[in-house]
C-alpha positions in Angstrom: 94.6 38.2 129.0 93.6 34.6 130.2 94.1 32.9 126.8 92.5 29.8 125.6 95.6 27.2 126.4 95.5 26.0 122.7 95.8 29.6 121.6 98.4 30.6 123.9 100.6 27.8 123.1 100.0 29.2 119.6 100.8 32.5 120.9 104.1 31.4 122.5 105.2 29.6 119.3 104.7 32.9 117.3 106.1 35.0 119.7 109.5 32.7 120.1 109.8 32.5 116.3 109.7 36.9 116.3 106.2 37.2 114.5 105.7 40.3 113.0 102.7 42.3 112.7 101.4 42.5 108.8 100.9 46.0 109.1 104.1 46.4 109.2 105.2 44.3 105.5 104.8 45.2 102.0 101.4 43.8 100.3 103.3 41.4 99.2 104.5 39.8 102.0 101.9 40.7 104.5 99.1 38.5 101.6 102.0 35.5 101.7 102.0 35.4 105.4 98.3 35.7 105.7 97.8 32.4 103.7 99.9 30.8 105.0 99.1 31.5 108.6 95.6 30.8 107.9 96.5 27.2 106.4 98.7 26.2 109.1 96.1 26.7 111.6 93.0 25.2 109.1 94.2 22.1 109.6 93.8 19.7 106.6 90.9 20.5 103.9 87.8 18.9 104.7 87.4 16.4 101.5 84.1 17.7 99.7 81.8 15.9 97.1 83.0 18.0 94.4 84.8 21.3 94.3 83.9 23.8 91.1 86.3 26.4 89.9 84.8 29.1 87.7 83.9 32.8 87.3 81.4 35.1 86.9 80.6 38.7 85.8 81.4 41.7 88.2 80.7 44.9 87.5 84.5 45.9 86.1 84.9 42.3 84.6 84.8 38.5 85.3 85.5 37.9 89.1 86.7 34.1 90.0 84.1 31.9 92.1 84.7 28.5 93.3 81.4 26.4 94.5 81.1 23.3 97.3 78.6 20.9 97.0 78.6 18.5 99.5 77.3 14.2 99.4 73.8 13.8 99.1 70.8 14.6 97.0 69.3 17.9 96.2 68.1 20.5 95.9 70.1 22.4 98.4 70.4 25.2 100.4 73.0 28.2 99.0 75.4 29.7 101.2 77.2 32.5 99.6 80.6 32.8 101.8 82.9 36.2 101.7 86.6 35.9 103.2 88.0 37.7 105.2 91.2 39.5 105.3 90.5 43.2 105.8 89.4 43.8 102.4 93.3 44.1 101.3 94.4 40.5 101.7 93.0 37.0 100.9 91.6 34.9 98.2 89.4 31.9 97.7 92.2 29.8 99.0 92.1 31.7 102.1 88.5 30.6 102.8 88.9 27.6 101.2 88.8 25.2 104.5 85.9 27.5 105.8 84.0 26.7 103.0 84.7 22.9 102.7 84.0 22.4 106.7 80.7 24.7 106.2 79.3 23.0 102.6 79.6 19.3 104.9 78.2 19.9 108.3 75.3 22.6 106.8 75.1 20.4 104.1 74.5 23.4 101.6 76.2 24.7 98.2 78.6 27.0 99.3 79.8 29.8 96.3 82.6 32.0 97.3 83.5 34.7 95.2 87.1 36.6 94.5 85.9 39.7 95.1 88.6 42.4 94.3 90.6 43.9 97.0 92.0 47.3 98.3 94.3 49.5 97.8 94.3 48.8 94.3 90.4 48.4 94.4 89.0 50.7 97.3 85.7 50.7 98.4 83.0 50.3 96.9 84.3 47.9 94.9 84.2 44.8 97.2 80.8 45.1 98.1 79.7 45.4 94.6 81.2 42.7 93.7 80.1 40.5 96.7 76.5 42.0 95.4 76.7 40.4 92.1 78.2 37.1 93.2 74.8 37.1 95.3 72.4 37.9 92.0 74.6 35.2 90.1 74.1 32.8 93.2 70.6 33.2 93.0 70.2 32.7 89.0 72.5 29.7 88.6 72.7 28.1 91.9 70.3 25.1 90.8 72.4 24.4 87.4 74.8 23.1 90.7 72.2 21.4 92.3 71.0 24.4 94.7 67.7 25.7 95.8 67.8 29.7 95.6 65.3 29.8 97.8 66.9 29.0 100.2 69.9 31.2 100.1 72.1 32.3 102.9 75.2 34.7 103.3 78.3 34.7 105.5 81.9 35.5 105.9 84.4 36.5 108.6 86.0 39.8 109.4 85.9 41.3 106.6 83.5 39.2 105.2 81.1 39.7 107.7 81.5 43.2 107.1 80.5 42.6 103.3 78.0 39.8 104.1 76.3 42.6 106.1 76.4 45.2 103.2 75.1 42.7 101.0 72.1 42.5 102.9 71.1 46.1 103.1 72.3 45.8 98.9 69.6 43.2 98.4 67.1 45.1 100.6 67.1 48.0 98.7 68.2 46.7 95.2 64.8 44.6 95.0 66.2 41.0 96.2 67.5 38.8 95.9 65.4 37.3 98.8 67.7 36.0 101.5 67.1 34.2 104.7 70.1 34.4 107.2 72.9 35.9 107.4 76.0 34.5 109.5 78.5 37.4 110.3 81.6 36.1 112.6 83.5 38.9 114.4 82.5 41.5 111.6 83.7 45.3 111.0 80.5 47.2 111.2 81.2 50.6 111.9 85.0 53.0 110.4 84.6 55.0 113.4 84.1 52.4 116.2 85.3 53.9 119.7 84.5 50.9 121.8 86.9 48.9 124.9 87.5 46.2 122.8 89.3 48.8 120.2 91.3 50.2 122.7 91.9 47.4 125.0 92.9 45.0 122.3 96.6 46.4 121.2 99.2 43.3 121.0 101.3 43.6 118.3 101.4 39.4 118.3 97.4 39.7 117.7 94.9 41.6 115.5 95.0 44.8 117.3 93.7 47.9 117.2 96.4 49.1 114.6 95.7 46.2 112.5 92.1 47.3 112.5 93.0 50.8 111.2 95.6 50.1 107.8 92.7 47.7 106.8 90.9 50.4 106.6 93.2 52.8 105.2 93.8 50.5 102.7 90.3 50.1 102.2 88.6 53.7 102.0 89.6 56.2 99.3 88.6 59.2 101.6 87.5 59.0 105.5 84.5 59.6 104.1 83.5 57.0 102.5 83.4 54.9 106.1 80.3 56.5 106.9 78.5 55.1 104.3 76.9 52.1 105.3 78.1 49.8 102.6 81.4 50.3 104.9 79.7 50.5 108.0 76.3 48.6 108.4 75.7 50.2 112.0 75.9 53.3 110.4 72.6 52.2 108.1 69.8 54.5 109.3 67.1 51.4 109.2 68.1 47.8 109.5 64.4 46.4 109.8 63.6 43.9 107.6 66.8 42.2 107.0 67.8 38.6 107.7 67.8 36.8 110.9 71.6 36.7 112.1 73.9 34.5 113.6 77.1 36.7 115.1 79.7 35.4 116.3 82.9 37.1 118.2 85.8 36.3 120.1 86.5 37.8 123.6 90.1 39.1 122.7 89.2 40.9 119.5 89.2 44.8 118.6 85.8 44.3 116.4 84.3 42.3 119.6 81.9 45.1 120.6 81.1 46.8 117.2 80.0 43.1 116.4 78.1 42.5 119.3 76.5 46.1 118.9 75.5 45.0 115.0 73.7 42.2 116.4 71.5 44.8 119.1 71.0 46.9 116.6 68.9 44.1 114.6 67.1 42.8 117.4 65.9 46.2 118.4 64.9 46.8 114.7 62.6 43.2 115.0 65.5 41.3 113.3 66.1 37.9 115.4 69.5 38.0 115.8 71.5 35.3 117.5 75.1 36.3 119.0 77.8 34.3 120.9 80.9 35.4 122.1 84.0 32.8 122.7 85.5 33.1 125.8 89.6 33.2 125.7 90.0 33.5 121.7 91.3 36.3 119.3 90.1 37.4 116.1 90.7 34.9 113.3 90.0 32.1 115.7 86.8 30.7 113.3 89.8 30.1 110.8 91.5 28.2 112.9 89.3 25.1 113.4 92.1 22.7 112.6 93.9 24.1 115.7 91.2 25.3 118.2 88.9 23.1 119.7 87.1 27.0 120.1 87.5 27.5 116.2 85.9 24.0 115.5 82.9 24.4 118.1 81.8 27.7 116.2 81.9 26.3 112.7 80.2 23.5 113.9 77.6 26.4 115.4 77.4 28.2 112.5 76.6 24.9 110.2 74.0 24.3 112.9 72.4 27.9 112.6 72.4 27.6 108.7 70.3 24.0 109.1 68.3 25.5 111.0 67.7 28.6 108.8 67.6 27.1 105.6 65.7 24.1 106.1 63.1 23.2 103.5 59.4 24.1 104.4 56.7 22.1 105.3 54.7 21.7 102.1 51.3 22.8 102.5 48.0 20.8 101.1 47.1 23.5 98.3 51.2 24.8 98.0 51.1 27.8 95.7 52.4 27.3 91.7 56.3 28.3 91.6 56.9 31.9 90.4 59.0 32.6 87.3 62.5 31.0 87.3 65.7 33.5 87.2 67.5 34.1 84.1 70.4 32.1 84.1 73.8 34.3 84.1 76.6 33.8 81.7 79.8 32.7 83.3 83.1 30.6 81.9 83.1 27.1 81.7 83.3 25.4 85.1 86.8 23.5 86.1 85.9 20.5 88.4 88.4 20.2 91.3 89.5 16.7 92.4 
């Protein structure tokens, strides 16, 4: 490997200090160590306009949410942003920089939601939550100063994989409508046999094993990875779904299934936009405090969402508004200083 020289220095540092793998700790210690890995390297949180705790209803009970909204006036676009963590570790604290960084430079209210994680909640429970943090993104997003037509979703790694799922959700649920996704160096498919899978196998970096407990922990039976709310590729149809921005790194295990994700749309009519970041591992998009790589793609992905979720040209005769959304209960909001 010909490392980025930030990331190997990073990579020295680690492997001086006798880093181990998390597959290889209890929960416990392998969520503590993700955390605060993924702080170290965020670099300090990106001050935001104001920063709302609060929850909202999930299928098996109230699931906490925490919503960005940067300086300026409204109404703005809505990003809905999953992190990542291989559906068995992280929190909103994990994404928490991700979403501060993304909520400035898009200049959109960003909602991320706790979704619950595996092995104590195996699929499908993550993706059903992630769908009704969408549906309650869409119904209250303008009592936080948000325009729901203009709704986006994202994440990273795991994320990704669920901001893909909730795509095909929406599709076939009925809505809500959604106009980009942004997927960075997504799981897409359980039973991925690609080079970057086998080529990718440092125990200092996400490797191929650290690919395969996330989804042990994930699935209840094998099974279940063929359905495409675990693997999007799988999905037998993937026309009509949102234009996509993907984003991988060269030194990843998930780099081809992500880059394959991305073909798939385009031949299915879906624009579909993807980049790959020479020298960089998974998890680099976290590490924008860190990586001049890491901060280039956020700043790319803020860009793309602009882009995606600008406002229309009004016409001369615009047509009425339709029928507002219901709003959705939820608990008192907790403003953050």
């Amino acid at each position: 490997m010909e490392l980025d020289p930030q990331l190997q220095a990073l990579y020295d540092r680690r492997a001086a200090q006798g880093g181990r793998p998390l597959y290889t700790m209890s929960l416990e210690e392998a969520r503590a160590a993700d955390l605060a890995a993924v702080q170290a390297d965020a670099g300090a949180p990106e001050p935001v306009e104001q920063v709302t705790d609060t929850s909202l209803p999930g299928p098996a009970g109230a699931l906490p949410a925490r919503i960005y909204r940067p300086a300026g006036g409204g109404p703005l676009p809505v990003l809905l942003y999953l992190f990542g963590g291989g559906w068995t570790l992280g929190s909103l604290e994990t994404g928490d920089a991700i979403c501060r960084s993304l909520a400035n430079s898009a200049g959109c209210l960003t909602i991320a939601v706790g979704y619950r994680l595996a092995p104590e909640h195996p699929f499908p429970a993550a993706p059903e939550d992630c769908f009704a943090g969408l549906r309650w993104a869409a119904a209250n997003a303008g009592r936080y100063g948000g325009d729901a037509g203009r709704l986006a979703v994202g994440g990273d790694s795991a994320g990704g994989n669920l901001a893909a799922a909730v795509t095909l959700m929406a599709r076939a649920r009925g809505g809500p409508g959604i106009r980009s996704q942004l997927l960075v160096y997504p799981n897409t498919d359980h039973l991925a046999d690609t080079p970057s899978r086998r080529e990718n196998t440092d125990p200092l970096l996400f490797n191929d094993k650290s690919v395969q407990w996330y989804w042990d922990n994930y699935l209840a039976s094998p099974e279940d990875g063929t359905d495409p709310l675990a693997s999007p590729l799988r999905a037998p149809d993937h026309s009509g779904l949102p234009p996509a921005l993907v984003i991988t790194a060269e030194y990843d295990p998930l780099r081809d299934e992500g880059e394959q994700y991305a073909a798939r749309l385009r031949d299915s009519g879906v624009p579909a936009e993807s980049t790959r970041y020479p020298g960089v591992t998974h998890g680099f998009f976290a590490m924008a405090g860190t990586l001049d790589a890491g901060r280039r793609a956020v700043e790319q992905a803020a860009a793309y969402l602009r882009t995606t979720l600008a406002a229309p040209v009004p016409d001369d005769d615009p047509e009425p508004p339709g029928p507002a959304l219901p709003a959705v209960s939820s608990s008192p909001p907790v403003t953050k200083g």
